[in-house]
C-alpha positions in Angstrom: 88.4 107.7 109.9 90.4 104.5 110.1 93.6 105.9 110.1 95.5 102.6 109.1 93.4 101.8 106.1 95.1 101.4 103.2 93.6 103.9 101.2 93.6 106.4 103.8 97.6 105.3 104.5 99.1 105.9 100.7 97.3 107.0 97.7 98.7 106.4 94.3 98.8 107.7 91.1 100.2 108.2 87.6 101.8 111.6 86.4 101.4 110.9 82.6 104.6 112.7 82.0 106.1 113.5 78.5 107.6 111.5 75.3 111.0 111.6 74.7 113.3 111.6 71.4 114.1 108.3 71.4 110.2 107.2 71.0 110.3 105.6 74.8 107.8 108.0 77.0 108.7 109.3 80.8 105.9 108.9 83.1 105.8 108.5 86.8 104.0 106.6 90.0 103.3 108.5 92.3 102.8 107.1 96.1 101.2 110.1 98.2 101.7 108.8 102.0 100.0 109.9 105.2 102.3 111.4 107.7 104.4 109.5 109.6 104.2 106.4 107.1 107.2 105.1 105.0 107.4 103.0 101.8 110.4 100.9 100.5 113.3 101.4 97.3 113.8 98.4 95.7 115.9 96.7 98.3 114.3 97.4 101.6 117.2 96.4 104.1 116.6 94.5 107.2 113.1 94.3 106.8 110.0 95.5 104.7 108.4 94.2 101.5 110.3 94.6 98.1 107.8 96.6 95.2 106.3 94.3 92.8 104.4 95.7 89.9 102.0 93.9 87.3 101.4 95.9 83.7 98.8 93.2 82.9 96.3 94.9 80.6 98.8 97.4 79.5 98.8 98.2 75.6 101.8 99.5 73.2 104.1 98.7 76.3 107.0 97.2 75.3 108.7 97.4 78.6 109.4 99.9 81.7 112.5 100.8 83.5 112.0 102.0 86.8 114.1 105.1 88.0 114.5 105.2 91.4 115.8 108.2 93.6 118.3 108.6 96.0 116.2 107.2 99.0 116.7 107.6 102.9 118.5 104.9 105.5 116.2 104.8 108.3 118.0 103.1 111.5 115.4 102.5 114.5 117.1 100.6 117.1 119.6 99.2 114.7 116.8 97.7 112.3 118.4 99.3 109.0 115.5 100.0 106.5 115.7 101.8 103.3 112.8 104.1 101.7 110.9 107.0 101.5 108.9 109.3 103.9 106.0 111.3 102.6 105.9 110.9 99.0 107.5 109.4 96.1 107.4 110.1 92.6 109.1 107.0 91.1 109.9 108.1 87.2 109.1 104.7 84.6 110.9 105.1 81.1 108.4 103.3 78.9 108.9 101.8 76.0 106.5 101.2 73.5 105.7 98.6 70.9 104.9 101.2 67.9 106.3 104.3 67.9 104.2 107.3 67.8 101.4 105.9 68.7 99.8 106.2 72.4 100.3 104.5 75.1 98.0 102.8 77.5 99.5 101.7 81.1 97.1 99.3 83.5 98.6 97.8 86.0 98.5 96.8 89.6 101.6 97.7 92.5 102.3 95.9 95.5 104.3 97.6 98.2 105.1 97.8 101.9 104.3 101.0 104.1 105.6 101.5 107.8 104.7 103.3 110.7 105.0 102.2 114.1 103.1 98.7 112.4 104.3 97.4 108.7 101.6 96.3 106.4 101.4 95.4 102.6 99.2 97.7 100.6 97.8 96.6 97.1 96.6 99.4 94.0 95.4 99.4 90.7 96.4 102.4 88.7 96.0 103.1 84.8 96.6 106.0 82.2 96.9 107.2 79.0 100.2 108.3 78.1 100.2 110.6 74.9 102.5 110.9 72.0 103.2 114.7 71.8 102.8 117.2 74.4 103.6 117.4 78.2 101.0 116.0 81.1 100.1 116.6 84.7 103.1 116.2 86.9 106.5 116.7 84.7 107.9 119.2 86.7 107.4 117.0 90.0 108.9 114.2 87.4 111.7 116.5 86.8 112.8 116.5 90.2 112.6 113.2 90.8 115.0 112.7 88.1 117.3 115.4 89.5 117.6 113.1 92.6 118.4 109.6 90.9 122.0 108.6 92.2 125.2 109.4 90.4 126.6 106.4 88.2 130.0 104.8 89.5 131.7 107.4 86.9 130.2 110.6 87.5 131.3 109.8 91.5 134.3 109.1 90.9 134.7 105.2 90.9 138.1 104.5 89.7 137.6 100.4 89.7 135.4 98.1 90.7 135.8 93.7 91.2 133.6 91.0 93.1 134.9 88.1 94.5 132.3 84.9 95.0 132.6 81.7 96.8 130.2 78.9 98.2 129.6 79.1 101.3 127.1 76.6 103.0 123.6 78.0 102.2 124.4 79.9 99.5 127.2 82.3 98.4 129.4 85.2 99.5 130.2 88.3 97.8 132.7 90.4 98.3 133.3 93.7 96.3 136.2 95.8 96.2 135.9 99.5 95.3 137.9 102.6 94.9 135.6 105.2 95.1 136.2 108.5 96.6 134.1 108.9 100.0 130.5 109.8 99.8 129.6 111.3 103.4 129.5 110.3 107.0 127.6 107.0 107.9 128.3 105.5 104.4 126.1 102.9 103.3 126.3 100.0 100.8 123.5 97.1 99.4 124.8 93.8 97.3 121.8 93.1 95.0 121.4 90.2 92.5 119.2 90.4 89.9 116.7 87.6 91.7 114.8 89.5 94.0 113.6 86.4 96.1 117.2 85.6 97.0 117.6 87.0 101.0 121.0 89.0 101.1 122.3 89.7 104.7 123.3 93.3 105.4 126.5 94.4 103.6 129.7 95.0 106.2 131.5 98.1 104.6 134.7 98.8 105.7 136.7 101.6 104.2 140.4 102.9 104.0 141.0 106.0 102.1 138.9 105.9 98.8 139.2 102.1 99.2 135.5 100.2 99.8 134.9 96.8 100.7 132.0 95.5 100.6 130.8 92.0 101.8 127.5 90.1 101.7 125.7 86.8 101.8 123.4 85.6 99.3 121.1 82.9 100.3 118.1 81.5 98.1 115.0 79.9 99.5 116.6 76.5 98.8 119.8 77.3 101.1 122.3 76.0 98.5 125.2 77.6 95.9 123.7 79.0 92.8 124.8 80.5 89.6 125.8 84.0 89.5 127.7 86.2 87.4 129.7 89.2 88.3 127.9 91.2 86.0 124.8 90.8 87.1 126.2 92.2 90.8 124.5 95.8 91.3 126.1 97.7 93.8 124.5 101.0 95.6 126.2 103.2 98.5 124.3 106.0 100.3 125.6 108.7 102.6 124.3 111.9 103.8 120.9 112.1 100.9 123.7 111.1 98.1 124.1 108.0 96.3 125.8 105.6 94.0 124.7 103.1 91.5 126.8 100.9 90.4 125.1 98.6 87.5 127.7 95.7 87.5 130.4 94.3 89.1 132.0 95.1 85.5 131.8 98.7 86.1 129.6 101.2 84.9 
């Protein structure tokens, strides 16, 4: 057995999940890895390949919102990464374009996986979701859910502002928080909302329950670019907690 196959590295799913009383249905992906193999959150850190998904072929999909759990910082000789080891169920919140009706996901995931080589791994997945009952996989769906990270006000955050300025090759961020401390070995990520924009690790400095956070933002083309605070996500991780912050506007 080739051990660094792709199929034999993560194997991937869909836990057709349950509807929910607002007409939009909870479902999950689930990426299965082999042991010793990592996969990325949305942001990767240093290095690693962001998750893109396609729903091409998908019908009565409206849209999906991805939910993604508290993940791990992995630091090997200072290369800061951030993901998941063994498995992840990754919950979707789907919304459809009838109600009551079921739904039909197709689609295709892109993803990074690590071990002691990196390598992009490509799957098709597809399901049908129906509109009453419960399917295989809610309770492992459940407790995903149980580990998404704490919104700025259910951890405290007592106010949140972003500075930004030009700098040569893009711009500069800088956000200020007061947030009460998470754990030891506190981590922070800037993100914008284009993914293809490379942000530089995010110097976090803290006195007290006061955070600041500062990172660069540079787009392919190296120059300024439109940005508004509210589209400024901000996410800190300590000790298997975390904190999403949805805009620089507070949450």
């Amino acid at each position: 057995m080739d051990a660094y196959a792709p199929e034999n590295v993560a194997r991937i799913d869909i836990l057709p999940g349950w509807r929910l009383p607002d007409g939009r249905h909870m479902a999950a992906l689930r990426i299965r890895l082999a042991d010793g193999w990592k996969t990325y959150w949305r942001a990767p850190g240093d290095s690693g390949i962001s998750p893109a998904f396609d729903w091409t072929g998908s019908r009565n999909m409206e849209g999906v919102s991805m939910l993604w759990p508290t993940p791990r910082v992995f630091d090997p000789e200072g290369l800061r990464t951030i993901g998941y080891e063994r498995e992840l169920v990754l919950p979707m919140a789907i919304s459809p374009r009838r109600d009551g009706g079921p739904i039909s996901i197709r689609g295709r995931v892109a993803l990074g996986v690590c071990r002691d080589v990196c390598m992009p791994v490509e799957a098709e997945f597809s399901a049908r979701l129906p509109a009453s009952g419960e399917g295989r996989g809610s309770a492992a769906i459940r407790a995903a859910l149980a580990q998404l990270p704490r919104s700025g006000a259910e951890a405290g955050l007592r106010e949140v502002s972003c500075d930004v300025e030009p700098i040569a090759d893009g711009l500069r961020v800088t956000a200020r928080l007061v947030l009460p401390p998470l754990g030891r070995n506190e981590v922070a990520v800037i993100e914008p909302p284009d993914q293809t924009i490379w942000v530089s690790p995010t110097e976090l400095t803290r006195s007290g329950d006061r955070l600041t956070l500062v990172s660069d933002l540079v787009p392919a083309n190296g120059r300024p670019f439109a940005l508004s605070r509210s589209d400024i996500r901000i996410s800190v991780f300590a000790e298997g907690r975390g904190v999403d912050i949805a805009s620089c506007l507070g949450s």
